[in-house]
C-alpha positions in Angstrom: -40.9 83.0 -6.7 -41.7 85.3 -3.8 -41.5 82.4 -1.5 -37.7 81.6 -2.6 -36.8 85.3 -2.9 -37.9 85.1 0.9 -36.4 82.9 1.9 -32.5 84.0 0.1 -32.9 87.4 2.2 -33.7 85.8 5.2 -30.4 83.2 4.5 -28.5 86.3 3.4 -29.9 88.5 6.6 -28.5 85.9 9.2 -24.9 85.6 7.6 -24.0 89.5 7.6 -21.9 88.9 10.8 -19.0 87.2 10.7 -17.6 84.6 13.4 -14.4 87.4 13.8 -17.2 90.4 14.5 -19.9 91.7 16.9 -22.9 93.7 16.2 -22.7 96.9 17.1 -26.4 97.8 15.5 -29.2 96.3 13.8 -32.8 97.7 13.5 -35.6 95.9 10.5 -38.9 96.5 9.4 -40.3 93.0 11.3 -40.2 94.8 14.5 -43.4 95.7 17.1 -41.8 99.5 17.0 -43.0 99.3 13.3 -46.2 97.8 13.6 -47.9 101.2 14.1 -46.0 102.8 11.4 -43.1 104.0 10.0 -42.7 107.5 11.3 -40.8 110.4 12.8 -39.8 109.3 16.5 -39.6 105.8 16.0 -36.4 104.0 17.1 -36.4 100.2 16.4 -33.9 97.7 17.0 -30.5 99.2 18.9 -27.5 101.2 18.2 -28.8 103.8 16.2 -31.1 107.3 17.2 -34.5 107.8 16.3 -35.9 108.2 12.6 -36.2 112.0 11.3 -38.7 111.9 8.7 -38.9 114.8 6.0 -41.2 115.5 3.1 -41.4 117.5 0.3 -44.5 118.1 -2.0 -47.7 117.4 -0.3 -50.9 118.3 -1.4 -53.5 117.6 -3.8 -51.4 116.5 -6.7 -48.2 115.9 -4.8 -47.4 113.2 -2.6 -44.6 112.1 -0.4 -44.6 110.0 2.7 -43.3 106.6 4.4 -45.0 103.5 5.7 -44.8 100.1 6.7 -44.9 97.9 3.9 -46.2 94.1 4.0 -46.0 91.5 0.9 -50.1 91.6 1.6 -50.7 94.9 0.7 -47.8 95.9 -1.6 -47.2 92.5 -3.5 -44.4 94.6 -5.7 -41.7 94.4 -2.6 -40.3 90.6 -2.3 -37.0 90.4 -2.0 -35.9 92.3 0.8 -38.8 91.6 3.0 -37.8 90.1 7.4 -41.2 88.3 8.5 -43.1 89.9 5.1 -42.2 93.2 6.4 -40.2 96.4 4.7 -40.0 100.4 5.4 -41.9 102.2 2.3 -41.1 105.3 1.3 -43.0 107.2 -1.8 -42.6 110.0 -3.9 -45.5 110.7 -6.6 -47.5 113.1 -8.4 -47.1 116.2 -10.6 -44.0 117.8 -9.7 -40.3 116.4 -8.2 -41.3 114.8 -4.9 -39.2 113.7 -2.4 -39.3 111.6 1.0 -36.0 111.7 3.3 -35.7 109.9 6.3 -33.0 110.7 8.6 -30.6 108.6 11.3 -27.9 108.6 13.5 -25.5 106.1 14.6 -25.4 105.8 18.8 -21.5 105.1 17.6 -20.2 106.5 14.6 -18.7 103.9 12.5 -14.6 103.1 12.6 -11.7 101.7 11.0 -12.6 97.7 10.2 -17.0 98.0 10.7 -19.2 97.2 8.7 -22.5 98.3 7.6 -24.8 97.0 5.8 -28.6 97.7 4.3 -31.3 96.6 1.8 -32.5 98.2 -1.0 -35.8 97.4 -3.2 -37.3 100.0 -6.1 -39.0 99.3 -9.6 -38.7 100.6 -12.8 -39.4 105.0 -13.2 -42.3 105.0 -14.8 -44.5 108.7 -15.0 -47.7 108.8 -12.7 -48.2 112.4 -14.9 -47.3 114.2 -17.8 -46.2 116.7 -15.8 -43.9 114.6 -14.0 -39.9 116.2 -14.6 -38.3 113.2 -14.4 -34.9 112.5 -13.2 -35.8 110.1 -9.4 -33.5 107.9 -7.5 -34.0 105.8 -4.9 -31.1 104.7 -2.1 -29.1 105.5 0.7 -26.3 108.1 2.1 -24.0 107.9 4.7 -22.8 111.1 6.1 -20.4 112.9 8.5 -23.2 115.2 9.9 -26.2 114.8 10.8 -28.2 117.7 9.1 -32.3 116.9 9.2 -34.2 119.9 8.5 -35.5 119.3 5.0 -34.9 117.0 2.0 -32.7 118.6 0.8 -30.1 117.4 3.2 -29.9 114.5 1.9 -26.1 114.1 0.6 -25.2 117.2 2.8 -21.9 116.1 4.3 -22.1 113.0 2.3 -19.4 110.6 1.5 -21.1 107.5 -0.1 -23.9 107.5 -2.1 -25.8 104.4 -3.5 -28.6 103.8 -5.5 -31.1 103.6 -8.7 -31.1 106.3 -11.0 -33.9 106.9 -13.6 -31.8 106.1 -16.9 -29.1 104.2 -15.7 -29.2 100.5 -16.2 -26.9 99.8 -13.4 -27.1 100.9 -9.7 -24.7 103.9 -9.2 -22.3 105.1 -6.4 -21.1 108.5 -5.6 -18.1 108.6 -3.5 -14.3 109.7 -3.9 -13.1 107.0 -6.0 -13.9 109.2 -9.2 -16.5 110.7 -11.7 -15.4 107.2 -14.0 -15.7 104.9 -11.5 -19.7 105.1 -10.3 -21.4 102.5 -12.5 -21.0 99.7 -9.8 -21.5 97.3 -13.0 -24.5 95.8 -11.3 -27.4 95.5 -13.3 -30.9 97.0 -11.5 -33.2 93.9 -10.2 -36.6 94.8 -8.9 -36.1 92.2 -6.6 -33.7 94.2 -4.6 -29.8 94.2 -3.3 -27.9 93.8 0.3 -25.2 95.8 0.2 -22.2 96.3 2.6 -20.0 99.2 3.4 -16.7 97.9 5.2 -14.5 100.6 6.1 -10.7 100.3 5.3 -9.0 103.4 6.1 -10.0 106.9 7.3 -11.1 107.5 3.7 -11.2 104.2 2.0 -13.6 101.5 2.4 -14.7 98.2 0.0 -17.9 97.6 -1.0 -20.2 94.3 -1.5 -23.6 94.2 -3.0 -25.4 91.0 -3.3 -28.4 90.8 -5.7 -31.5 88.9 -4.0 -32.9 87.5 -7.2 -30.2 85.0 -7.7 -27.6 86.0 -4.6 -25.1 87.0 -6.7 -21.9 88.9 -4.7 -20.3 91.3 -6.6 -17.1 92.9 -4.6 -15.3 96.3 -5.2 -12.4 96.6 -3.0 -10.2 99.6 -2.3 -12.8 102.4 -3.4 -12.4 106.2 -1.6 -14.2 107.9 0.5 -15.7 111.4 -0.6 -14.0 112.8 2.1 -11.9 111.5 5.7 -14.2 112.1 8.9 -15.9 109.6 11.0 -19.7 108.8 9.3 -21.7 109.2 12.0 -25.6 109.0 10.2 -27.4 107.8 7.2 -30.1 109.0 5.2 -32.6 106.9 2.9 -34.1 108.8 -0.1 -36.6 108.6 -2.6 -36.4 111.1 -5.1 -39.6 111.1 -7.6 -39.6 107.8 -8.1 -43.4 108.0 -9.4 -45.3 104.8 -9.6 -42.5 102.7 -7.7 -42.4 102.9 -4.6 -38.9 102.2 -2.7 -38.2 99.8 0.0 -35.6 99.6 2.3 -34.5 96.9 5.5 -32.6 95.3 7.8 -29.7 97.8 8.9 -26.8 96.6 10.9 -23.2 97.6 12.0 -20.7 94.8 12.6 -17.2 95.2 14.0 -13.8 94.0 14.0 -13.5 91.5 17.3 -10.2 93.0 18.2 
């Protein structure tokens, strides 16, 4: 099964651009600037700034961090793996722990782009008694680009996707509406591409492709939090406990004009 799953992410990985696009930016887990680590300072791939890595809840009990995850040594990531590699990020222990990391666009991203990431996470399940509760795992595109703790995670943001201890279905904050965030995609710990296309100065559509079975599920004509050109992302987990989350391939397309 890994072996298939592989091998639909790498299929689904090469079609992202279109024959009417160019790639502005693209950075994934494979590369040598990874092999080290996966680390504050590190700027893989091209078109987008170095990674700002934050941390909250570190010490005996507490954990938080990121690393560069292979199928050998974390056999729970398949789906979303480039050359059996993915960026880990983790968030365990006895309180609400969280790992951030941070990153700009060289370009911010304009009418008609596209962007697109991959997302992997498992199922919340408590590593203590202690434990509050309440993680998510995904990413945020924002009109800033504030780095100095966790907590600026959504600061500035105007999309927000993820997993969400306690919802079935991966969830999007945005501007379409408090109604209108289940995206009606069932969770998969196999993992999901998704794409951000940008329609208007505050409207964009939005594609997420499930890596299990490659399943495309399309919502067009969803809003913006706010206008403003997005100009970084961030990629959180928050407490997810025993699950670690996984994240990959990153890439901008645009428009051929």
């Amino acid at each position: 099964m890994k072996k298939l799953l592989f091998a639909l992410s790498l299929g689904l990985v090469c079609t992202l651009v279109r024959a009417d696009q160019t790639n502005l930016a693209e950075d994934d887990a494979s590369l040598e600037d990874y092999n080290g680590g996966f680390e504050s300072g590190k700027n893989g791939g091209s078109g987008f700034g170095e990674w700002k890595m934050t941390t909250e809840g570190n010490d005996e009990n507490r954990h938080a961090g990121f690393f560069t995850a292979t199928t050998e040594n974390n056999k729970d990531v398949t789906g979303i793996v480039k050359n059996d590699k993915a960026w880990g990020v983790y968030a365990n222990g006895t309180g609400f722990e969280q790992a951030v990391a941070y990153r700009a666009f060289t370009t911010p991203l304009a009418v008609g782009d596209s962007f697109s990431f991959m997302l992997e996470s498992g199922l919340f399940e408590k590593k203590s008694e202690a434990d509050p509760g309440g993680g998510s795992a995904g990413l945020t595109l924002r009109t800033s680009n504030a780095t100095d703790s966790t907590e600026d995670y959504n600061k500035d943001a105007v999309f927000e996707f993820g997993h969400y201890d306690g919802k079935p279905n991966y969830q999007i904050f945005d501007g379409t509406g408090e109604d209108k965030t289940d995206s009606g995609v069932a969770f998969t710990d196999a993992g999901v591409s998704v794409t951000v296309t940008v329609t208007g100065e505050d409207t964009y559509d939005l594609e997420i492709q499930t890596m299990s079975d490659t399943n495309l599920t399309k919502l067009p004509g969803r809003k913006l939090k706010s206008a403003g050109a997005i100009s970084s992302l961030a990629i959180f987990n928050r407490n997810t406990e025993k699950s670690d989350a996984f994240f990959n391939s990153l890439q901008v397309a645009r428009e051929n004009k």
